[in-house]
C-alpha positions in Angstrom: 211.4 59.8 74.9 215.2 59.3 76.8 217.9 58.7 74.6 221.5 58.5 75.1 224.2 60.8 72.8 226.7 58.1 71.8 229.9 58.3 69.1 231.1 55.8 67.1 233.8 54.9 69.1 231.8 54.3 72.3 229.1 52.2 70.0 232.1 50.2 68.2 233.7 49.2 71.4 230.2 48.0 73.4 229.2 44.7 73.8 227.1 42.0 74.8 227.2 40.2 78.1 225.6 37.6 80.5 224.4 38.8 83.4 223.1 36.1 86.5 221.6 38.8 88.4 219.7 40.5 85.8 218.3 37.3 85.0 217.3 37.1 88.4 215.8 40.1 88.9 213.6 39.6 85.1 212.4 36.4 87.0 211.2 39.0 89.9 209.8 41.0 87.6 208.0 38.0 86.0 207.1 36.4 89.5 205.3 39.8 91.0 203.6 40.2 87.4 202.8 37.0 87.2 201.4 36.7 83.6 203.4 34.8 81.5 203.9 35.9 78.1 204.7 31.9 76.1 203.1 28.7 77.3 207.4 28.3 79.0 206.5 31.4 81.0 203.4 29.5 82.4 205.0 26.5 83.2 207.5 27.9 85.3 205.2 30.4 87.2 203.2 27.4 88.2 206.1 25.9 89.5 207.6 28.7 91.3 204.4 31.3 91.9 203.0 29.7 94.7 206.6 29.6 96.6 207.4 32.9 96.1 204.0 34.2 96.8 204.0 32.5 100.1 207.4 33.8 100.7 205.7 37.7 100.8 203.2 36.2 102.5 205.3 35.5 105.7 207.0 38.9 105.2 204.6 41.8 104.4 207.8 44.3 104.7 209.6 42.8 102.2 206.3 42.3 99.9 205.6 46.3 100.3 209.1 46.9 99.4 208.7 45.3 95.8 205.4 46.3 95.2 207.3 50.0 95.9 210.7 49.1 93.7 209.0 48.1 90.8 206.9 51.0 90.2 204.7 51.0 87.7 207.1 53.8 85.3 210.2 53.0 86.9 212.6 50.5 89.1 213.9 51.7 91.9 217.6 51.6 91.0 219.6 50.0 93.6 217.4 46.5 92.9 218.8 46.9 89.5 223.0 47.7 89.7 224.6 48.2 85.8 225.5 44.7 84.8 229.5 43.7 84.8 231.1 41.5 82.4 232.2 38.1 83.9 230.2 39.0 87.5 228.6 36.6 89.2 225.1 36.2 91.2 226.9 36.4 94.3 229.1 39.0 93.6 226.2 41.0 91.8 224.0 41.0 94.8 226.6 41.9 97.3 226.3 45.1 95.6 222.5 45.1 96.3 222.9 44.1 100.1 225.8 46.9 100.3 223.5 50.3 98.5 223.3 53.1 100.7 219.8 52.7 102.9 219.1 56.4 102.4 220.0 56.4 99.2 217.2 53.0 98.6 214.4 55.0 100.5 214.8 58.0 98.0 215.0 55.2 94.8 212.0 54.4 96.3 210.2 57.4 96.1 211.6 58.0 92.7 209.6 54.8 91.6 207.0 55.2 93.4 206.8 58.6 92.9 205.6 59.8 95.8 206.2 59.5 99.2 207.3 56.2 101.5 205.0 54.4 103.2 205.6 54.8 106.9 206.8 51.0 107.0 209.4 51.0 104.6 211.3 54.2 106.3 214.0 51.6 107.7 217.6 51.0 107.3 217.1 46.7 106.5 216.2 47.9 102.8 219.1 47.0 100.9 219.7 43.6 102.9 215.8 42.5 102.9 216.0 43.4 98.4 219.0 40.8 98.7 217.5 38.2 100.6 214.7 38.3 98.1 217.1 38.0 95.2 219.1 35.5 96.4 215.7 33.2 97.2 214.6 33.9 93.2 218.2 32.5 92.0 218.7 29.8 94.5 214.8 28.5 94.2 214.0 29.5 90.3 217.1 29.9 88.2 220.1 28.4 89.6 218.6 24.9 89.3 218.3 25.4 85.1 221.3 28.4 85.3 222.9 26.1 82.4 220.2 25.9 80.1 218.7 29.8 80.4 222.9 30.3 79.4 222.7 28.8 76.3 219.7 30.2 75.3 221.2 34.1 76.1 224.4 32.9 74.6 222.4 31.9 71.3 221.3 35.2 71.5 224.3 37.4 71.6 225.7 35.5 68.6 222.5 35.9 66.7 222.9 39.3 67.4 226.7 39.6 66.7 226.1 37.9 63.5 223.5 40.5 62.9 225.9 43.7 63.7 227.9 41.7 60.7 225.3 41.7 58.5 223.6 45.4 58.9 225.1 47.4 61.5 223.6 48.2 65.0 221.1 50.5 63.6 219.2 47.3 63.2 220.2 45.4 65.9 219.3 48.3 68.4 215.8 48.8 66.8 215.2 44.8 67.3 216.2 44.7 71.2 213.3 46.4 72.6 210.5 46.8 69.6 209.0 50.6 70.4 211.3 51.4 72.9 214.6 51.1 71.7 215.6 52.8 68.2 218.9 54.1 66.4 217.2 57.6 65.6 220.8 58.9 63.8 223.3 61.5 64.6 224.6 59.3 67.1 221.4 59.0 69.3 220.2 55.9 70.6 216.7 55.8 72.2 216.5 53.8 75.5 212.9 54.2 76.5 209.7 56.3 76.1 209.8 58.6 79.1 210.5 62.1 78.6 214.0 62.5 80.6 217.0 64.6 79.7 219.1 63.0 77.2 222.5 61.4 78.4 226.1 62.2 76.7 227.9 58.5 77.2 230.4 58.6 74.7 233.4 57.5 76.1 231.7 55.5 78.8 231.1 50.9 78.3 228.4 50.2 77.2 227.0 46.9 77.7 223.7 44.8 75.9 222.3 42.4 78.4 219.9 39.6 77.4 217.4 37.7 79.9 215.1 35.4 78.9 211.7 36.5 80.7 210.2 39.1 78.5 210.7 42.5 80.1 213.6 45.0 79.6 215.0 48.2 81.5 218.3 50.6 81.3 220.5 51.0 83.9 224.2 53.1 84.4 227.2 54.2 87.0 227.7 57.5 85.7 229.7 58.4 83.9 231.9 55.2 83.5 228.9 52.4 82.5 225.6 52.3 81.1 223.3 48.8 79.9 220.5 48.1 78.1 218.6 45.1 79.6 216.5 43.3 76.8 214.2 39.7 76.1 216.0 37.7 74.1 214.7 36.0 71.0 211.3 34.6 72.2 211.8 31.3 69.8 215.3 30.8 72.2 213.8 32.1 75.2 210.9 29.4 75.4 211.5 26.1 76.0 207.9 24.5 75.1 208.4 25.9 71.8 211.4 23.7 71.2 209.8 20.2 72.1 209.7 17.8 69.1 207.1 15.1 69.2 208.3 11.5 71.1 207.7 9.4 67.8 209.8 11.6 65.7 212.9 11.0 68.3 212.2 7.9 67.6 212.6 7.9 63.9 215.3 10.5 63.6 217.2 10.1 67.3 216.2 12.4 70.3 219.3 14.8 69.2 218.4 15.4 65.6 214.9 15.4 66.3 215.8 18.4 68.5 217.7 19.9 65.6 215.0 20.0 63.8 212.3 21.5 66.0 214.4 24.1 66.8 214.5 25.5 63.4 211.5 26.8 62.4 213.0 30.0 61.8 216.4 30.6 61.1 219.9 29.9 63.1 223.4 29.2 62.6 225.5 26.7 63.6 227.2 28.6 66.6 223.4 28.9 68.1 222.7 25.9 67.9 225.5 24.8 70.0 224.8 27.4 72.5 220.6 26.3 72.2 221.3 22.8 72.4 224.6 22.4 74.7 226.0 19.8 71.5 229.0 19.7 70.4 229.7 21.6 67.0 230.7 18.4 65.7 227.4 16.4 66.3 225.5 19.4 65.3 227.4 19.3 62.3 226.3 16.0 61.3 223.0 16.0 62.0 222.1 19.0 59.7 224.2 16.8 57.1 221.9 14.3 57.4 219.1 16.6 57.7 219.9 18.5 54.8 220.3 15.0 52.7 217.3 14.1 53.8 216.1 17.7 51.8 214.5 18.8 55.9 216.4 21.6 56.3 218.0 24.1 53.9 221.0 26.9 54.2 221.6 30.0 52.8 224.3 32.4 53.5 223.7 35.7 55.5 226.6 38.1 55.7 229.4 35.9 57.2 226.9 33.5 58.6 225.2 30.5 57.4 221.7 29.8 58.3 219.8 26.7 58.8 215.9 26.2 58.8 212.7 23.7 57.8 212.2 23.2 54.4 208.8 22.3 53.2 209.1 19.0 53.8 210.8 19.2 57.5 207.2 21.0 58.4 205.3 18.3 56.9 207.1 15.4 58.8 207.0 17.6 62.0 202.9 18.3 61.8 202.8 14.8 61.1 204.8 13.3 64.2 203.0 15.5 66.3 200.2 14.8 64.8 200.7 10.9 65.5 201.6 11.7 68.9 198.6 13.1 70.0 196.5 10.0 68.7 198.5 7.6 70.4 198.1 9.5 73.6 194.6 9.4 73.4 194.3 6.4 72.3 196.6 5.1 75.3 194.0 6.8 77.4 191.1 5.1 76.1 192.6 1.5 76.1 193.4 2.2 80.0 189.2 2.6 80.3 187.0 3.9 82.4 186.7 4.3 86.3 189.8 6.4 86.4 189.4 9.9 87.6 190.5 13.0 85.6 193.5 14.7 87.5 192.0 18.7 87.3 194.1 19.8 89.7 196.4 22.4 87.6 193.0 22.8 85.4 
């Protein structure tokens, strides 16, 4: 396994940040794997797959060049440059166009370990990795950039809140299940590989959510080192946040939302970030949801949660429930002698 050697100051002052370009290059990830992981994964490769994969198509040097930087053990590292606080896209992947092309061939051998094939010993490397990048955020991110940032920024206070409650032992054994744990004497493990363990005390380091579910580590020695992680998967997928129509109806679109979004735990603050509200209306619609006895609170720590009571599941089964009659009933009343669309079958 690689771990890092890290003292308490250097863990005390790291943080968590935003990053547009590591969300980016997650969605890469995700496009070249493409095999979703929730039913919000498969609705956006359907949307954006074909493009991208059409994209290669008309440029086989570029195609072989990711096929080469994502490895199957490890990223070639100049795709992926340590996360900065406040950076954005553009300024992230000027640093992709401006890597060294020697220095991107031998990343690529790294990750491929191996050789290069004969059509990737070129000097366009760096700029063709951009281009690529740039067509990810501009086609399949920028265009919902706000949402996927309130969903990370739900995460970093759900994970603030938890460094409140129990420390960062727990927090760094929850970012990446079986590849990241606290293993004590001031030794964090960063993946399962068998590399030489890193002494980063004194350096920043940075946690870095993304909302596809993949993860990797990254660092400028000896001044920077990140650990990119999948946010919460209940944040990071949207279909798992849609409440039925007829329960908007009976509660208002907002509230209704409220609602369906707790099915496990959050506080206020997330909700604000999940939901782009105010924290005044969110306020009053889990007044009126806790009067109604649908949710319920309890204090964590410093933090109050909110979630479903009993109840709040019944009602929610139960719109959805309704929903899906009246759709198929709708389709029946509209009769026969209408074809079936089975085109995304």
């Amino acid at each position: 396994m690689g771990w890092w050697q890290i003292n308490a100051d250097t863990l005390a002052g790291s943080r968590f940040v935003l990053s547009p370009l590591a969300e980016v290059f997650a969605c890469l990830q995700l496009l070249h794997r493409g095999t979703p992981a929730h039913p919000g994964e498969q609705a956006w490769l359907r949307d954006h797959l074909p493009g991208y994969r059409a994209r290669l198509a008309a440029d086989p040097v570029t195609a072989r060049l990711v096929r080469a930087g994502l490895g199957r053990d490890w990223i070639a590292d100049f795709l992926t440059p340590t996360p900065r606080e406040r950076e954005t896209f553009e300024e992230g992947v000027a640093r992709v166009r401006a890597a060294d092309p020697g220095e991107a061939r031998a990343h690529l051998r790294v990750s491929l370990a191996g050789p290069l094939p004969a059509v990737l010993e070129r000097d366009d490397l760096p700029e063709r990795a951009a281009a690529l990048l740039s067509y990810v955020w501009t086609e399949t991110v920028r265009p919902d950039w706000d949402r996927r940032r309130r969903v990370l920024e739900a995460d970093v206070v759900a994970r603030t809140a938890q460094v409140s409650r129990g420390g960062w032992a727990a927090v760094l054994d929850s970012l990446r299940p079986g590849r990241t744990r606290w293993l004590g004497d001031n030794r964090l493990q960063v993946n399962l590989h068998e590399y030489p363990p890193r002494e980063i005390s004194g350096a920043e380091l940075l946690f870095v959510p993304v909302t596809p579910k993949t993860g990797w580590v990254s660092w400028e020695e000896p001044d920077r080192y990140a650990v990119v992680y999948a946010c919460a998967g209940v944040l990071a997928d949207p279909g798992a946040r849609t409440v039925p129509a007829s329960l908007g109806a009976l509660l208002g679109a907002a509230r209704a939302g409220v609602l369906g979004l707790l099915g496990s735990p959050l506080s206020t603050s997330q909700l604000v970030a999940v939901t782009g509200q105010t924290l005044g209306s969110v306020g009053r619609h889990l007044r009126v949801l806790l009067d109604a006895g649908l949710v319920e609170r309890r204090r964590a720590g410093r933090s109050v949660l909110y979630s479903r009571t009993a109840a709040g599941e019944v009602l929610l089964k139960a719109a959805g429930t309704a929903g899906s009659g009246r759709e198929q009933d709708a389709s029946r009343r509209q009769g026969s002698g209408r074809k079936k669309d089975t085109s995304r079958s």
